[in-house]
C-alpha positions in Angstrom: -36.3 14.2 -19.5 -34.2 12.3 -17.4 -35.1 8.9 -15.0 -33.1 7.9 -12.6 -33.0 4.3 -12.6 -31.6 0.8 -11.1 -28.3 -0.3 -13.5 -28.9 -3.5 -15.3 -25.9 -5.5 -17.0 -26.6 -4.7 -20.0 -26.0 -0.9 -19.1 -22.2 -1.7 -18.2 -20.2 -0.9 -21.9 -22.3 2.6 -21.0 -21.3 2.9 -17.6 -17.3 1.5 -18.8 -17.7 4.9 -21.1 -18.8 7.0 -18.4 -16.0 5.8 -16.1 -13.4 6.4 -18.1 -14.1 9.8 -18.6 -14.1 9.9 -14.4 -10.9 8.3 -14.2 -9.2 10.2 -17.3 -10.0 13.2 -14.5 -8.7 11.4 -11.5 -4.7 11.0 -11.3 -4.8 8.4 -9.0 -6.8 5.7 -11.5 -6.2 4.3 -14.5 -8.8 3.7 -17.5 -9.1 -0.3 -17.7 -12.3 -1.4 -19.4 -11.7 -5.2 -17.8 -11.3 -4.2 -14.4 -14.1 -1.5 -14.7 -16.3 -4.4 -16.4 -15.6 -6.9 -13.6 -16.1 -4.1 -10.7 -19.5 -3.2 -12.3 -20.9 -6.5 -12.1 -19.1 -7.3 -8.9 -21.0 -4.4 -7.5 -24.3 -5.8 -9.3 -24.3 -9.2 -7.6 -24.2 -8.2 -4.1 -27.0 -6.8 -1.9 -24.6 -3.9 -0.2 -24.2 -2.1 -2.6 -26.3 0.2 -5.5 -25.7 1.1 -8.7 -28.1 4.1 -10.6 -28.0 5.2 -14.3 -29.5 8.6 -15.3 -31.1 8.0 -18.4 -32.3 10.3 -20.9 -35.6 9.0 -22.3 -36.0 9.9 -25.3 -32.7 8.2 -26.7 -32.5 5.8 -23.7 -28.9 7.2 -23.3 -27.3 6.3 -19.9 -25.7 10.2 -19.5 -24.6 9.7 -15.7 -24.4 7.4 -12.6 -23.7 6.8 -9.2 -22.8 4.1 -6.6 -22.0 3.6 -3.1 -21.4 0.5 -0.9 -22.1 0.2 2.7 -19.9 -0.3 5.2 -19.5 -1.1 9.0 -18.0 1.9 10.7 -16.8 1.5 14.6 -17.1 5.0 15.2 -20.7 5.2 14.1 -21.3 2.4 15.4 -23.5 0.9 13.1 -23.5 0.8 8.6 -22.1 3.7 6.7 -22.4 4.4 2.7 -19.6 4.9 0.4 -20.3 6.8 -2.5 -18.5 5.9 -5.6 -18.4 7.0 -9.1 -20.8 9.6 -9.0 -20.3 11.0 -13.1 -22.5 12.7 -15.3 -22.1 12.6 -19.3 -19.8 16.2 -20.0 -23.1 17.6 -22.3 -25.8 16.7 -19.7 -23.9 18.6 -16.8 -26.0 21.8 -15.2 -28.9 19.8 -15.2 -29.3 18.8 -12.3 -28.6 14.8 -13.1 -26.1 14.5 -10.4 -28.4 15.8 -8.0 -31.1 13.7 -9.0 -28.3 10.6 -8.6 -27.6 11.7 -5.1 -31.3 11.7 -3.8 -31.7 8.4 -5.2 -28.3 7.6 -2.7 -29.7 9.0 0.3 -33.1 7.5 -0.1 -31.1 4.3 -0.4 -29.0 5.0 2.7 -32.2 6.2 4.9 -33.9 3.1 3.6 -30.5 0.9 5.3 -30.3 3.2 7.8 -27.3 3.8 7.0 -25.6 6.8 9.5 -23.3 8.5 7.1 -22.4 8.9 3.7 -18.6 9.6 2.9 -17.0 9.7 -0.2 -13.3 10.5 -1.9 -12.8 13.0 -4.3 -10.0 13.9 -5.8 -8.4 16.9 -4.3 -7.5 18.8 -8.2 -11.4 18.3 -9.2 -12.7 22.0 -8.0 -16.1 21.4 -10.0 -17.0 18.2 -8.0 -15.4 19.6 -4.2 -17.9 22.8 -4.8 -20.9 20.6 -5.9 -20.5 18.2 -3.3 -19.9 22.0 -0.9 -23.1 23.3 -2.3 -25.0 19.7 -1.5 -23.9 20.0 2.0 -21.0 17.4 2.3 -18.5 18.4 4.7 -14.2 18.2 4.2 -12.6 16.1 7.1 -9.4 15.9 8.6 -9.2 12.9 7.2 -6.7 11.9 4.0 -7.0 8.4 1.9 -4.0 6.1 2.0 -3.5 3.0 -0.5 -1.5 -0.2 -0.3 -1.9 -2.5 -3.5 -2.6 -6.1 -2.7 -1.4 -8.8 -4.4 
């Protein structure tokens, strides 16, 4: 049985693990425990954002996760949510987990009333563009650009 859960800081070395299977998928990142570390409890200690684990209860294995971060959109007019990181351990896939993470998102969002939910996914990752199809999210016209800061 799986519970779908608020992170805690002691769950980040399981949710590094977890992201660097994401990222090994995911051309455009690079696995770096540190910086993986240090965005997990960035995300921790503020109030915009969430952070679930799935967790399997009888082990107490974190197998999955998800966050998102709000934003303020101009052409909603209002808060947004972006959805980050949503991963799922490679043997508890088909079980509905990811699912379970993204209700936990949209009751999040509703609770905010946040407007939208928008995500990026990487365009070579066919299993995650036809669950996210399936779970009703819609392609834009849209593409992601990136400029590294110093």
């Amino acid at each position: 049985m799986i519970a779908i859960r608020l992170v805690q800081p002691a769950d980040i070395p399981h949710l590094v693990t977890l992201l660097n299977a994401l990222f090994t998928l995911e051309s455009d990142f690079v696995v770096d425990a540190d910086k993986q570390t240090r965005g997990l409890k960035l995300l921790l200690e503020t109030d915009t954002a969430g952070v679930w684990a799935a967790e399997e209860l009888e082990t107490l294995q974190v197998v999955g996760m998800c966050s998102v971060q709000t934003l303020i959109s101009t052409a909603e007019g209002g808060r947004v949510g972006l959805l980050e990181d949503l991963i799922v351990a490679t043997a508890f896939r088909q079980q509905g987990i990811a699912t379970q993470l993204l209700a936990q998102v949209n009751q999040w969002a509703e609770e905010r009333g946040l407007t939208r939910l928008q995500l990026l996914a990487d365009k070579h990752n066919q299993l995650a563009l036809d669950f996210y199809a399936r779970k009703g999210w819609q392609v834009t016209q849209l593409i992601n650009l990136k400029l590294k800061c110093l």
